[in-house]
C-alpha positions as a LaTeX table, in Angstrom:
\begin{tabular}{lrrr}
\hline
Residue & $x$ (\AA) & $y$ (\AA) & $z$ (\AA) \\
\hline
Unk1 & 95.41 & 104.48 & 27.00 \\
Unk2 & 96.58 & 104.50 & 23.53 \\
Unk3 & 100.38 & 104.96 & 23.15 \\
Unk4 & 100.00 & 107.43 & 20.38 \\
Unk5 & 97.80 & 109.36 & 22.04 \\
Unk6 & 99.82 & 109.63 & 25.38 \\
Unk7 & 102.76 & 110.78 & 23.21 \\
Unk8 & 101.04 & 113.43 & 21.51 \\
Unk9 & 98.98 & 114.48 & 24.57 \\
Unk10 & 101.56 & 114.46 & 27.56 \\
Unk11 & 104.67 & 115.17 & 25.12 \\
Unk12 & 103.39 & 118.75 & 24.62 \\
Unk13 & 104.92 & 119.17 & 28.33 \\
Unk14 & 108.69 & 118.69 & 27.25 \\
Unk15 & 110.76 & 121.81 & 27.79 \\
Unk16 & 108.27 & 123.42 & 29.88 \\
Unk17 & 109.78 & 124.13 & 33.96 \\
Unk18 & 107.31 & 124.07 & 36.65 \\
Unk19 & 107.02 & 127.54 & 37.94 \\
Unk20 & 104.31 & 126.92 & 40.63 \\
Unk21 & 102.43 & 124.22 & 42.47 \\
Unk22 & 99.30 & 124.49 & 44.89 \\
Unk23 & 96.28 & 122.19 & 45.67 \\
Unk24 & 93.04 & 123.67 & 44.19 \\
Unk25 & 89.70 & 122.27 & 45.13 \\
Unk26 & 86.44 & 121.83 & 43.38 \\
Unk27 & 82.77 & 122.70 & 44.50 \\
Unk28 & 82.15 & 119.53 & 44.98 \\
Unk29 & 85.26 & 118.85 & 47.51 \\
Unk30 & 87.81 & 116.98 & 45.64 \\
Unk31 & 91.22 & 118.71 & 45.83 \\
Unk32 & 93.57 & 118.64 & 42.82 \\
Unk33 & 97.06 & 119.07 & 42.35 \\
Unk34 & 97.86 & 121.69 & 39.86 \\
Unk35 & 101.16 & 122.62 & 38.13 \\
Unk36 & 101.73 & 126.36 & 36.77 \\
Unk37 & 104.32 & 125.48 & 34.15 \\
Unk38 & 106.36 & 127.68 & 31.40 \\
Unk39 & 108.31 & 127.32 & 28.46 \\
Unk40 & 108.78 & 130.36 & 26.20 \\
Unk41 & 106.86 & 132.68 & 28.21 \\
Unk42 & 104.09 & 130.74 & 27.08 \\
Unk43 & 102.36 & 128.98 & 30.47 \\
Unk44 & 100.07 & 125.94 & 31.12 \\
Unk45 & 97.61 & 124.50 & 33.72 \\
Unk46 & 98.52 & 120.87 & 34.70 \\
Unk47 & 96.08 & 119.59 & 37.22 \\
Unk48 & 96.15 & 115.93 & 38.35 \\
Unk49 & 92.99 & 113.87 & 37.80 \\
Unk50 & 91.75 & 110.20 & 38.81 \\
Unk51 & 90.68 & 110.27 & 35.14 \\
Unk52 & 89.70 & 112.19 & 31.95 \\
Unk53 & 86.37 & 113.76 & 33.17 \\
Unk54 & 87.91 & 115.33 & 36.29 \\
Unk55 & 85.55 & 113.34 & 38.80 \\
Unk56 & 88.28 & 113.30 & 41.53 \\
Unk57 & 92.17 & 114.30 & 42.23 \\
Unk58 & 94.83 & 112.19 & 40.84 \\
Unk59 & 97.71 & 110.60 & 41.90 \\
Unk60 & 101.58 & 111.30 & 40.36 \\
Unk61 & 104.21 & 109.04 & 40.82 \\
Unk62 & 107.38 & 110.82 & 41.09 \\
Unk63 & 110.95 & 108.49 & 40.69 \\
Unk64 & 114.16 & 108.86 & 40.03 \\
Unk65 & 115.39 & 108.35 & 36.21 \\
Unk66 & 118.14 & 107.57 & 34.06 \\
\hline
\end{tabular}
């Protein structure tokens, strides 16, 4: 993945709070986690995917940071 991309992609997500989480799945099985997330009272839709064409659910590593 391009680094410039990822920053402008994923860094629209700082300042926003996760507000809800559920698994939601697809009509062709797959389950996906999705994130309800707000900043501003604006919200957003994060749902995980094993890639950019949504062909399965995806995986996120959570760790501690500094």
């Amino acid at each position: 993945m391009n680094a410039v991309f990822a920053n402008e992609y994923y860094g629209q997500l700082v300042g926003f709070t996760i507000k809800k989480f559920y698994i939601e799945r697809d009509e062709f099985g797959s389950s996906f986690p999705v994130f309800i997330m707000e900043r501003n009272g604006e919200k957003v839709k994060v749902s995980l995917s094993s890639d950019e064409e949504g062909n399965d659910g995806g995986f996120a590593f959570i760790e501690g940071a500094e």
